[in-house]
C-alpha positions as CSV (number, residue, x, y, z in Angstrom):
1,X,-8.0,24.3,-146.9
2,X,-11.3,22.9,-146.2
3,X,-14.4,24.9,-147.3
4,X,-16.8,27.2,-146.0
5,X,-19.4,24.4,-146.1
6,X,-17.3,22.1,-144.4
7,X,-16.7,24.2,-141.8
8,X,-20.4,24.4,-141.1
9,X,-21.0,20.8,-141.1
10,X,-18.3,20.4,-139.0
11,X,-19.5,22.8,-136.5
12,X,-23.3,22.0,-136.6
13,X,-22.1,18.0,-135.6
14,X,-19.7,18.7,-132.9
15,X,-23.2,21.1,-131.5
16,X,-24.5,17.1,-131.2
17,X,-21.4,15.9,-129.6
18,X,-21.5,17.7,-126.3
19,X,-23.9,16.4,-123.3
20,X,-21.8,16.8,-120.3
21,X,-19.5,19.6,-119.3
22,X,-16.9,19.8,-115.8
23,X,-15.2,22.2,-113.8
24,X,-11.8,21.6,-111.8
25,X,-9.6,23.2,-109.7
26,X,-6.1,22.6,-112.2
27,X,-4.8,25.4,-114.0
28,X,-2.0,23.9,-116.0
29,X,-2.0,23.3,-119.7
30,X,-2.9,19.9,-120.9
31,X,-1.6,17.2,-123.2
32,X,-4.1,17.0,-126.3
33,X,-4.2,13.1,-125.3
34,X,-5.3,13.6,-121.8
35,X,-8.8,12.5,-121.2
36,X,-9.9,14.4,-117.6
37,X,-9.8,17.4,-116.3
38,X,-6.0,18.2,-114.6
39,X,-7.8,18.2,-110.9
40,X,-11.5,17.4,-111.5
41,X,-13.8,18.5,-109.0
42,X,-16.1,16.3,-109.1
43,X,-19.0,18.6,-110.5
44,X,-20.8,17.7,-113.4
45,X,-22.7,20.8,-115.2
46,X,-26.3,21.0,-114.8
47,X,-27.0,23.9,-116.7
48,X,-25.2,23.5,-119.9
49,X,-26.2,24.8,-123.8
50,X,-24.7,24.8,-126.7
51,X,-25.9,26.9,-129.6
52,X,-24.3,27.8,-133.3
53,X,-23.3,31.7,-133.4
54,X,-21.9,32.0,-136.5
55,X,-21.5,29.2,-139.5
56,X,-18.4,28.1,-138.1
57,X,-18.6,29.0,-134.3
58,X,-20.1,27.1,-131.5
59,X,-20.8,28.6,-127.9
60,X,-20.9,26.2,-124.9
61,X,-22.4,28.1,-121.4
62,X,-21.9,26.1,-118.5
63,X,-23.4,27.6,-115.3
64,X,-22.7,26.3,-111.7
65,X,-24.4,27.5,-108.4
66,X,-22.2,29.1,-106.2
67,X,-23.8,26.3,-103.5
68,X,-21.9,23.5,-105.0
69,X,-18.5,25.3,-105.0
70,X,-18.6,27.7,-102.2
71,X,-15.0,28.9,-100.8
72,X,-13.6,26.9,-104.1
73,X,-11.6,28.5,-107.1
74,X,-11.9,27.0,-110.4
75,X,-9.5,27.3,-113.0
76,X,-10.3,24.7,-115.7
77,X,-13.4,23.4,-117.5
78,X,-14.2,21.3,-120.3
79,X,-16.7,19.8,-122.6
80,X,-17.4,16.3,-122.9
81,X,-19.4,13.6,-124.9
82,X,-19.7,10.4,-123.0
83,X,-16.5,9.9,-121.6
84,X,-14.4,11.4,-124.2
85,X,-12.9,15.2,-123.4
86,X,-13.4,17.2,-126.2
87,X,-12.1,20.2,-125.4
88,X,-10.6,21.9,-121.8
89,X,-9.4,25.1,-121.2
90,X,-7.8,26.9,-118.1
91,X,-8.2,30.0,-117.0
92,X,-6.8,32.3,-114.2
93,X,-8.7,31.4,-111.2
94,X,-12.4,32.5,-110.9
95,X,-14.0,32.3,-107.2
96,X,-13.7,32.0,-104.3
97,X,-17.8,32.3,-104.6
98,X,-20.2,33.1,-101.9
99,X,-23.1,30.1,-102.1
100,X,-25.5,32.7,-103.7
101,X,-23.0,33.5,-106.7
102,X,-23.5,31.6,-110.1
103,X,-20.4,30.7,-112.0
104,X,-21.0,31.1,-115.9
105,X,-18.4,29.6,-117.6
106,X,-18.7,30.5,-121.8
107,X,-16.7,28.7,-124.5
108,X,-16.6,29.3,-127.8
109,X,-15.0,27.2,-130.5
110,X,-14.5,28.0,-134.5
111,X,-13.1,25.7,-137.3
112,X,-11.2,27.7,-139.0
């Protein structure tokens, strides 16, 4: 058991972690050892925040122009700091969008 102030601290430092975030086109589940995306795309997040919700919740947005992935369906996206993946999910597939769409991509992650 760690405690409730530990899960803050732990929280509040992975908030400084993340500075890049990616979408893909892979839905399959990953190892916890992989370091990329399953099928990257090749897009690197613009419009990206990270902001603390709760003590021991952090929210990643990631938002994507429907421009830079028209006719594309994404079904994976993870967070990043440098070059290290810090965490990925997939989804069922989202798209494909029209060039005027934006693709909002929201991920939250607690210490328990």
């Amino acid at each position: 058991m760690i405690t409730d102030k530990t899960k803050e601290l732990l929280v509040a430092y992975l908030k400084t972690l993340v500075d890049t975030a990616q979408i893909g086109y892979g839905g399959n589940s990953t190892s916890p050892k992989s370091t990329t995306l399953d099928v990257p795309s090749g897009i690197t997040i613009a419009d990206l925040t990270s902001e603390l919700t709760d003590e021991n919740v952090i929210e990643v947005k990631m938002g994507v122009a429907g421009s830079n992935i028209t006719g594309r369906v994404i079904r994976e996206a993870a967070i990043f700091n440098s070059s290290n993946m810090l965490a990925r999910v997939n989804f069922s597939g989202v798209g494909p969008l029209t060039s005027t769409e934006t693709l909002e991509i929201i991920l939250q992650i607690e210490v328990q």
